[in-house]
MMTF fields as JSON, N, C-alpha, C and O atoms, coordinates in Angstrom:
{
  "mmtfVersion": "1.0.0",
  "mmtfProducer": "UNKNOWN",
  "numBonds": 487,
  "numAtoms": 488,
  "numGroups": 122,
  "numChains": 1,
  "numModels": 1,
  "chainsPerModel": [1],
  "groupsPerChain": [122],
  "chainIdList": ["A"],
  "bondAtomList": [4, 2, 8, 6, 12, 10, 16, 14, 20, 18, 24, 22, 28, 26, 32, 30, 36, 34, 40, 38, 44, 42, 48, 46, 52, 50, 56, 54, 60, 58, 64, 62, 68, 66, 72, 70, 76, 74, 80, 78, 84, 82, 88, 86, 92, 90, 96, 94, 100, 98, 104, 102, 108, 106, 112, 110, 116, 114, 120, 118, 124, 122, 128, 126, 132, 130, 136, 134, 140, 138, 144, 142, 148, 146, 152, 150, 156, 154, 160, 158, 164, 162, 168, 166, 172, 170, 176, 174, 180, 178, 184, 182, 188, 186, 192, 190, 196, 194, 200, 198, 204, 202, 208, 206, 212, 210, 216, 214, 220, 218, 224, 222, 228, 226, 232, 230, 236, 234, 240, 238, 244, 242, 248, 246, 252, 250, 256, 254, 260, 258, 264, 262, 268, 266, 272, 270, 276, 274, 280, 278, 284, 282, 288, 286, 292, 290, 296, 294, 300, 298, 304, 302, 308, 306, 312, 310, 316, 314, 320, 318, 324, 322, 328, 326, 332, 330, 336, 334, 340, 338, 344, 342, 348, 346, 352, 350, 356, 354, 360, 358, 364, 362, 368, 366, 372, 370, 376, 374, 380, 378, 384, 382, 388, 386, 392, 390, 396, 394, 400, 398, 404, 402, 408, 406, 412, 410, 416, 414, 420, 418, 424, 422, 428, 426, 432, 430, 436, 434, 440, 438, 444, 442, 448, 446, 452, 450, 456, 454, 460, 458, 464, 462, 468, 466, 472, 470, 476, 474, 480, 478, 484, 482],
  "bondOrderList": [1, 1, 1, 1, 1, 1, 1, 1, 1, 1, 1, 1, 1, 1, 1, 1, 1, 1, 1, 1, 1, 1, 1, 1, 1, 1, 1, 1, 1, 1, 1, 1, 1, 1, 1, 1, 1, 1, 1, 1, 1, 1, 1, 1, 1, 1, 1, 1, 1, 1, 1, 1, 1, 1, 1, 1, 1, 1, 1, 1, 1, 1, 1, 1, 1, 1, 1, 1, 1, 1, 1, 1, 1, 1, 1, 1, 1, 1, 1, 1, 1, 1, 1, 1, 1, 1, 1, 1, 1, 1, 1, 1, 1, 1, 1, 1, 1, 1, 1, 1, 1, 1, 1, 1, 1, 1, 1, 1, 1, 1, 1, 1, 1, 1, 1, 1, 1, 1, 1, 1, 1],
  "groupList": [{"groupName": "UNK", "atomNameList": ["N", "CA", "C", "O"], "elementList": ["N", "C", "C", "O"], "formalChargeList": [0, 0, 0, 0], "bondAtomList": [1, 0, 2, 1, 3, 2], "bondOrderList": [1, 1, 2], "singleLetterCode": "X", "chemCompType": "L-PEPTIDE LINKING"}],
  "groupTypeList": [0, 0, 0, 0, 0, 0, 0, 0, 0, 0, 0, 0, 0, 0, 0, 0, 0, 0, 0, 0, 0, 0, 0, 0, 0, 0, 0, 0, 0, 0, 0, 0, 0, 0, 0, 0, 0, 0, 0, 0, 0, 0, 0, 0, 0, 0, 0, 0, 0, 0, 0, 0, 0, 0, 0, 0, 0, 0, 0, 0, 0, 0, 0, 0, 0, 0, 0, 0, 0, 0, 0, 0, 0, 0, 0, 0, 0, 0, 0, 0, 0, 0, 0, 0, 0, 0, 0, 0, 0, 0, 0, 0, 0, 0, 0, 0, 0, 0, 0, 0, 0, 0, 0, 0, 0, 0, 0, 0, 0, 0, 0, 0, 0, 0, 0, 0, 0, 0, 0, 0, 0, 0],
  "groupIdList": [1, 2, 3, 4, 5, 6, 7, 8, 9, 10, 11, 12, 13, 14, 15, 16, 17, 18, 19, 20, 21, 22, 23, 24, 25, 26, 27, 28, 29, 30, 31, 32, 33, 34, 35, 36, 37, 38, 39, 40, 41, 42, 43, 44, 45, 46, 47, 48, 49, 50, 51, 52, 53, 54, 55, 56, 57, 58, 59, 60, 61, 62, 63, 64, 65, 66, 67, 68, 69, 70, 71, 72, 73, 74, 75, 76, 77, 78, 79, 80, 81, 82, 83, 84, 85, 86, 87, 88, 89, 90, 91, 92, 93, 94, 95, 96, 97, 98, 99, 100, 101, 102, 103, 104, 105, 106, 107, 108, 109, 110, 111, 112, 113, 114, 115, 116, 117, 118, 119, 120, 121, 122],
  "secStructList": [7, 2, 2, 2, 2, 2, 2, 2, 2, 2, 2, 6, 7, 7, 4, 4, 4, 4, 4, 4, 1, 2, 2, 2, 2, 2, 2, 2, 2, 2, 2, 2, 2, 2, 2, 2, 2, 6, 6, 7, 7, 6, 6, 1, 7, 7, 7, 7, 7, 2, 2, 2, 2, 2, 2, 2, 6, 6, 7, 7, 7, 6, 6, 2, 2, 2, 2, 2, 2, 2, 2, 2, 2, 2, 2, 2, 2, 2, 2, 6, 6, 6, 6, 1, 7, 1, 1, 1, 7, 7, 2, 2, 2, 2, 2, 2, 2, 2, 2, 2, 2, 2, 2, 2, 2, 2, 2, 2, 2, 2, 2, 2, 2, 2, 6, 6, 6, 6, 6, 6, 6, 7],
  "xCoordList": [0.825, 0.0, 0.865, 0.63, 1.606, 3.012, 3.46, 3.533, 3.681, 4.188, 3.206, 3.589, 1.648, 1.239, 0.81, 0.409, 1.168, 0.32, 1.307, 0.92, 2.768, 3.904, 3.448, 3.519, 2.986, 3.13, 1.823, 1.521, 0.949, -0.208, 0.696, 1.164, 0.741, 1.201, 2.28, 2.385, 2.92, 3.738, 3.132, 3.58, 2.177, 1.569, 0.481, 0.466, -0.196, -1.279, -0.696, -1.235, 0.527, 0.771, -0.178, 0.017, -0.907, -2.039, -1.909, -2.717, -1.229, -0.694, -2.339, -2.098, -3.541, -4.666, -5.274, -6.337, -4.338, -4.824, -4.048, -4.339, -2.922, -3.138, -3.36, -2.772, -5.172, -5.786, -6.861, -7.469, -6.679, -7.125, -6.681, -7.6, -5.078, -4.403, -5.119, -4.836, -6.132, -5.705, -6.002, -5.408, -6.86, -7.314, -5.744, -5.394, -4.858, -3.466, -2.813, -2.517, -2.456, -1.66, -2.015, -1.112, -3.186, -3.655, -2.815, -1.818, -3.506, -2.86, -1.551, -1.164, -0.528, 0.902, 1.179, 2.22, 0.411, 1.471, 1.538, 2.588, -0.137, -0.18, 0.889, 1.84, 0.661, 1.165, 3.093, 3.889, 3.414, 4.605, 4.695, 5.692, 3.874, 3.764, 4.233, 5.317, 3.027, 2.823, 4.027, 4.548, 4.606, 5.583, 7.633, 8.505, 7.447, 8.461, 8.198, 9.066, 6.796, 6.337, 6.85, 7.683, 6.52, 7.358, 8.717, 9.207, 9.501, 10.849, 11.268, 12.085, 10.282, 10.587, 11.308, 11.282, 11.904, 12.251, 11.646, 11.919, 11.075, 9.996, 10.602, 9.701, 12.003, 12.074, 11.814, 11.851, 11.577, 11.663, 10.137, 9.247, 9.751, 8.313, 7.536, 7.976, 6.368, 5.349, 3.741, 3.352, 2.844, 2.035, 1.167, 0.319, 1.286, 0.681, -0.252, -0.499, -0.834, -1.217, -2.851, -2.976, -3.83, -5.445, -5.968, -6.806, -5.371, -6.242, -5.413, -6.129, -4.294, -3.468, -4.685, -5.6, -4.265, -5.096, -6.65, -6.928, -7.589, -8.497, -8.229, -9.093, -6.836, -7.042, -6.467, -7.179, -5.578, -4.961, -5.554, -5.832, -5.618, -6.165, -7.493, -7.883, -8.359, -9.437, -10.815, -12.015, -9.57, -9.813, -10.748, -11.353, -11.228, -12.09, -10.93, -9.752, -12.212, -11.378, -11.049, -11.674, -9.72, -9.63, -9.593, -8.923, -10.642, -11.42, -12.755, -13.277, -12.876, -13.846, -13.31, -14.008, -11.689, -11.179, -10.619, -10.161, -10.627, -9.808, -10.819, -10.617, -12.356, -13.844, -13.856, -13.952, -13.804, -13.855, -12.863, -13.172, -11.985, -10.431, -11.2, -11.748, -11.318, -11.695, -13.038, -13.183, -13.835, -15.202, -15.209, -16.066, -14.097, -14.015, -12.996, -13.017, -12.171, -11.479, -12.145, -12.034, -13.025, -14.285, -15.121, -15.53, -15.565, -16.441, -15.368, -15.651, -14.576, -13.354, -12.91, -12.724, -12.737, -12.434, -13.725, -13.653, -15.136, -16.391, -16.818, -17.745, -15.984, -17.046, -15.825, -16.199, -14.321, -13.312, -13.634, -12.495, -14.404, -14.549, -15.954, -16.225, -16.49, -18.146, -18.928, -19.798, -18.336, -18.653, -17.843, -18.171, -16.876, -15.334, -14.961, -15.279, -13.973, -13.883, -12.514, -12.273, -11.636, -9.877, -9.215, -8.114, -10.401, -9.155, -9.671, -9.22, -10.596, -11.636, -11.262, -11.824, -10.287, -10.372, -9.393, -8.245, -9.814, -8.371, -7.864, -8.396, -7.028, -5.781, -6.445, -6.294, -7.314, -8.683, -8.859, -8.342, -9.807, -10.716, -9.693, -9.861, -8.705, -8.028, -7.135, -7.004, -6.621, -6.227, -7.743, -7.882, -8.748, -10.164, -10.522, -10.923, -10.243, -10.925, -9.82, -10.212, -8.428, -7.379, -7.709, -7.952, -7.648, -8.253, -9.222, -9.085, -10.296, -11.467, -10.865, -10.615, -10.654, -10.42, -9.121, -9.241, -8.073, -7.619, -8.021, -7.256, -9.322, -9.831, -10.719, -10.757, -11.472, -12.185, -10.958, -11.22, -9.81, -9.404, -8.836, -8.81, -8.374, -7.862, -9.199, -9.063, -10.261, -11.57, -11.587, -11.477, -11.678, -11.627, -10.455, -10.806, -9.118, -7.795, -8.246, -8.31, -8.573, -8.314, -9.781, -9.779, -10.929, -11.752, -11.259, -11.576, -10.693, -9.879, -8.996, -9.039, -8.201, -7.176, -7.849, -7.253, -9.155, -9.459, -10.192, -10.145, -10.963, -11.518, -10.507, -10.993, -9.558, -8.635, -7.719, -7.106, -7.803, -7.544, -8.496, -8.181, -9.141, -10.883, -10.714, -10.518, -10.695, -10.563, -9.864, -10.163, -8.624, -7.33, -6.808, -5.871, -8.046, -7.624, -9.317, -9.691, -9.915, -11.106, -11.589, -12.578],
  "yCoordList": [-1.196, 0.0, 1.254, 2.346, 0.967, 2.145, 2.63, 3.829, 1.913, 1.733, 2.535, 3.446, 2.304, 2.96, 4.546, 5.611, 3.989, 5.31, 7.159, 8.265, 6.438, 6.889, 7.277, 8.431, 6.141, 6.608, 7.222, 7.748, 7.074, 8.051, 9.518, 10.179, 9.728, 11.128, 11.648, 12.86, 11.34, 11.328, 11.579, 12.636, 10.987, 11.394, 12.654, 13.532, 12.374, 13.569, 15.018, 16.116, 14.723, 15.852, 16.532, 17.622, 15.942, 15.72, 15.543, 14.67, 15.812, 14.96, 14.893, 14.099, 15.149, 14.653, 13.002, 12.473, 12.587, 10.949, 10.347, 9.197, 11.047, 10.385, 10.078, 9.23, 10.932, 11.164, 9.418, 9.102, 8.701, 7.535, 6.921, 6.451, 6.775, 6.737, 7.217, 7.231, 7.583, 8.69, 7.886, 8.053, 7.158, 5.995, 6.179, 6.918, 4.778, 4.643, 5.626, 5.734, 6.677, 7.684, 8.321, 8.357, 8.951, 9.385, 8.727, 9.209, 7.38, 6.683, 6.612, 6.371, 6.817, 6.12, 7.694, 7.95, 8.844, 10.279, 10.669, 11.093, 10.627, 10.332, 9.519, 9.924, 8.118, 7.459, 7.655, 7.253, 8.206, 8.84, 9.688, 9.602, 10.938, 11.98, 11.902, 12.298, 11.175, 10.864, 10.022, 10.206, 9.014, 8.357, 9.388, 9.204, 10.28, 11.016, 12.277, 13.057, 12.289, 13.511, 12.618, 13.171, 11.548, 10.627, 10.177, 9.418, 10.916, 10.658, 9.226, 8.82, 8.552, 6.9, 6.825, 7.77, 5.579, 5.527, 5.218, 4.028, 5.552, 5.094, 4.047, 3.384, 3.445, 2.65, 1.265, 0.167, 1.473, 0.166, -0.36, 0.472, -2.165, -2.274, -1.834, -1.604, -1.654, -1.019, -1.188, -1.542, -1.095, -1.266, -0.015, -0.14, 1.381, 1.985, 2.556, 3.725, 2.125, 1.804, 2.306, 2.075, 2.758, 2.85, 1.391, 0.773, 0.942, -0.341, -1.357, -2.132, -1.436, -2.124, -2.026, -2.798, -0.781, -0.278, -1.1, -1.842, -0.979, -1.56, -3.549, -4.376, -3.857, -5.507, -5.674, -6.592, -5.313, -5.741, -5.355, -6.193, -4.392, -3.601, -3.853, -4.387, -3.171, -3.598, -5.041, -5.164, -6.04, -7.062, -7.014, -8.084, -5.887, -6.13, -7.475, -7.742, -8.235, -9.122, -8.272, -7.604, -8.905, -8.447, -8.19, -7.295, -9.276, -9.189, -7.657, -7.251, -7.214, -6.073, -4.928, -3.974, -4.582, -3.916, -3.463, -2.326, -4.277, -4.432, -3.679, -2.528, -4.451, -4.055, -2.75, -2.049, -2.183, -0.888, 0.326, 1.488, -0.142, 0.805, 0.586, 1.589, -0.63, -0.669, 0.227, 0.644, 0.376, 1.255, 2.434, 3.186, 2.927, 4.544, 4.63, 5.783, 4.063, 4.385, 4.347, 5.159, 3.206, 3.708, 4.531, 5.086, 4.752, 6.408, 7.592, 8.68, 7.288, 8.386, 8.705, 9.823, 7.406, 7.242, 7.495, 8.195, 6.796, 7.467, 9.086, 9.647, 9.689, 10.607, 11.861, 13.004, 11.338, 12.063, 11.424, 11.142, 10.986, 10.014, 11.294, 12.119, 10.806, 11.537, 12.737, 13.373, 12.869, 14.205, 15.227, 16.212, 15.004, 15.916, 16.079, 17.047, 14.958, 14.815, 15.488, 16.671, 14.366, 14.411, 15.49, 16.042, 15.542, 16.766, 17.949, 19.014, 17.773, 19.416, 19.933, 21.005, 19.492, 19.534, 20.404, 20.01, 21.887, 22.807, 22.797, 21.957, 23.337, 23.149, 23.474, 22.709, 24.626, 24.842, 23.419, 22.67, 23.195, 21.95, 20.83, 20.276, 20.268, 19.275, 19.509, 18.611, 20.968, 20.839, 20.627, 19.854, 21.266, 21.031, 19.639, 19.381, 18.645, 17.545, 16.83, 15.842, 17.218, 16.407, 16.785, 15.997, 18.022, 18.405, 17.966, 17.243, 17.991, 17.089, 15.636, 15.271, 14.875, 13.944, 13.565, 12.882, 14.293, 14.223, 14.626, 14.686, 15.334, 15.903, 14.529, 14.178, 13.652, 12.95, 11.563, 10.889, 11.27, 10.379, 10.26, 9.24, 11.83, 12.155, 11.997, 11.684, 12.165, 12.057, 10.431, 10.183, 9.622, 8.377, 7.823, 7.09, 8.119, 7.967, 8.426, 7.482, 9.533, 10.111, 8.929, 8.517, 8.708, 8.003, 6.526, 5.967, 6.213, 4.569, 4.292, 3.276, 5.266, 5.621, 5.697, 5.272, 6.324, 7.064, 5.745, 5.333, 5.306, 3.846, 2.919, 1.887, 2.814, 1.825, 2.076, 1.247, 3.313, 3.751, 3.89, 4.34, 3.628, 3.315, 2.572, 2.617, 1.214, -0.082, -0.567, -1.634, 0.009, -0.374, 0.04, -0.283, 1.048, 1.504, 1.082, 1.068, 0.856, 0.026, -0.985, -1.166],
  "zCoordList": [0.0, 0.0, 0.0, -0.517, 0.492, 0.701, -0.663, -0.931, -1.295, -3.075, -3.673, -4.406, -3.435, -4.367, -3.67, -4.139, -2.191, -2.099, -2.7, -3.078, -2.429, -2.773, -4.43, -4.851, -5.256, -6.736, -7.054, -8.125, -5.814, -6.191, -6.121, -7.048, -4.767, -4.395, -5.44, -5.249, -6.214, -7.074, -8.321, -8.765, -9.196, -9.529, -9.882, -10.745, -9.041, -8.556, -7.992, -8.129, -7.334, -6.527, -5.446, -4.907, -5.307, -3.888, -3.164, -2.848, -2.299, -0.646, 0.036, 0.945, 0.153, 0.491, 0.162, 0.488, -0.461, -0.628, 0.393, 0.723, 1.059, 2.707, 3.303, 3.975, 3.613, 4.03, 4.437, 5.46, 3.172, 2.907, 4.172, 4.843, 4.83, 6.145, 7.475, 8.673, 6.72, 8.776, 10.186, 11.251, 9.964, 11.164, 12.071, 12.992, 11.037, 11.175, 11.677, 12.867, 10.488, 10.982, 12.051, 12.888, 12.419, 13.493, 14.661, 15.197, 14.971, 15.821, 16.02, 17.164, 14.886, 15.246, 15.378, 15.983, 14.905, 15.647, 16.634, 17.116, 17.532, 19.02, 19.472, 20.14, 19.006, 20.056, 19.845, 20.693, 18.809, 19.013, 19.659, 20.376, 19.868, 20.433, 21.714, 22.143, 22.495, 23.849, 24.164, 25.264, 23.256, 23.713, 24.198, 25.048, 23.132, 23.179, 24.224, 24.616, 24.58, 25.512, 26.781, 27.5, 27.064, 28.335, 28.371, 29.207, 27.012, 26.691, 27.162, 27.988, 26.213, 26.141, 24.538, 23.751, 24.279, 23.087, 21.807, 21.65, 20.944, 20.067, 19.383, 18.869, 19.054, 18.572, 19.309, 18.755, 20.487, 21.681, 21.505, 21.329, 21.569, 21.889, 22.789, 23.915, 22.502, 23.277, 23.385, 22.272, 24.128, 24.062, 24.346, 25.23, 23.6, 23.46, 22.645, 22.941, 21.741, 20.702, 21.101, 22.304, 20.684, 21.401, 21.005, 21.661, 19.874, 19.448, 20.433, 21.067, 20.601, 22.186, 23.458, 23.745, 24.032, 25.03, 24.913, 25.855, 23.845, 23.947, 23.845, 24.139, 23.362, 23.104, 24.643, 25.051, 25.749, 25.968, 27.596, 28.454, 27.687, 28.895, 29.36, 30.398, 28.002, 28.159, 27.758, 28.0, 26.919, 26.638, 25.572, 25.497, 24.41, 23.484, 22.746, 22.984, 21.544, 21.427, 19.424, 18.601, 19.578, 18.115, 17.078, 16.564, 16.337, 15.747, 15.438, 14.4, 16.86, 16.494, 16.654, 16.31, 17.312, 16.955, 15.846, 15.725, 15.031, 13.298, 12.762, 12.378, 12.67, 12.234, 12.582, 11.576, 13.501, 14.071, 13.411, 13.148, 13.295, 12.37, 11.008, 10.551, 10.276, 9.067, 8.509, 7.36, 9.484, 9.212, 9.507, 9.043, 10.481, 10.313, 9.437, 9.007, 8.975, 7.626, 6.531, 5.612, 6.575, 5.01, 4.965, 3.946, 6.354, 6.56, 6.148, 5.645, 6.359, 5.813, 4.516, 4.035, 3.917, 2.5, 1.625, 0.615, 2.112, 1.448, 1.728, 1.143, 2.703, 2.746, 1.915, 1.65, 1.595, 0.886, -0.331, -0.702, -1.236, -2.449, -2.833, -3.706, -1.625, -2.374, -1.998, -2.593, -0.774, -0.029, -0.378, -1.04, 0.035, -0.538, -1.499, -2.19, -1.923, -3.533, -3.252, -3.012, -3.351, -2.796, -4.085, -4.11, -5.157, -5.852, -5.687, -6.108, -5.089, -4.877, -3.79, -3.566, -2.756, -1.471, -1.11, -0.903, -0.979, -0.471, 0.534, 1.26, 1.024, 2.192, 3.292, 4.244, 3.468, 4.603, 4.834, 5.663, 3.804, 4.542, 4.64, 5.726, 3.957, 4.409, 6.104, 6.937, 6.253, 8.096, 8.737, 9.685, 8.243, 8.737, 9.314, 10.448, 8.089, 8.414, 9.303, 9.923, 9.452, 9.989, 11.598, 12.513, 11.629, 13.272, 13.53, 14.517, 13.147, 13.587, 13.839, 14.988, 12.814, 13.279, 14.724, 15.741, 14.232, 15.927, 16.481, 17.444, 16.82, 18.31, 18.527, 19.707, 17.562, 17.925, 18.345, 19.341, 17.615, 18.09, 19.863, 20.552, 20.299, 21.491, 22.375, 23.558, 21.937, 22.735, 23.111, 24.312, 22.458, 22.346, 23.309, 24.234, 23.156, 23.738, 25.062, 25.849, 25.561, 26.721, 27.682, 28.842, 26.455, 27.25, 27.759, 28.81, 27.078, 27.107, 28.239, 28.932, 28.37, 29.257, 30.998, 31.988, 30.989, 31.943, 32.817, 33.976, 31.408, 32.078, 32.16, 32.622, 31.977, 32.189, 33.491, 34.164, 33.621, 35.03, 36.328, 37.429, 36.109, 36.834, 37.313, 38.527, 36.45, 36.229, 36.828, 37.364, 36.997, 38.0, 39.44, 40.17, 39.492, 41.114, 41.62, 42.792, 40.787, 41.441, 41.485, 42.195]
}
């Protein structure tokens, strides 16, 4: 996926077909974020991950975590396909839709976290 997404962007000159990513990316910049904000090493294993946090912590099983990444990435990819329209999409609305979506993924993160800390002192 890397290959093409590379010879899309190459192509097109669009860096918004990224965007197809963001579930993923979302996730791995946080969890870089937060990991280098605790000046841990990002190259070392880890289990910080939100889709971790929910298999491991909170025991969803993972199978419906996968289901879960896969369907807000197609709500993502359908609604940049048909709502948006990835070549129509100016630099406004593409930081637009990227902030939204990290405010909703940190909403999610901070809820996971909080119950998992609940969870453990109760």
């Amino acid at each position: 996926l890397g290959y093409f997404m590379v010879k899309t962007l190459v192509f097109t000159h669009n860096p918004f077909y990224l965007l197809f990513f963001t579930v993923y990316g979302v996730d791995a910049f946080f969890t870089i974020l937060f990991r280098l904000s605790r000046k841990e090493n990002i190259f070392l294993p880890h289990r910080t991950h939100l889709y971790q946090y929910l298999a491991n912590e909170l025991e969803f099983p993972h199978f419906w975590i996968s289901a879960f990444y896969a369907l807000i990435q197609m709500f993502i990819n359908l609604a940049l396909i048909y709502w948006i329209g990835v070549d129509s999409l100016t630099y406004l609305e593409g930081v637009v839709f990227v902030i939204i979506c990290c405010l909703v993924y940190l909403v999610l993160r901070i809820t996971v976290i909080r119950r998992i800390n609940s969870s453990l002192s109760g």
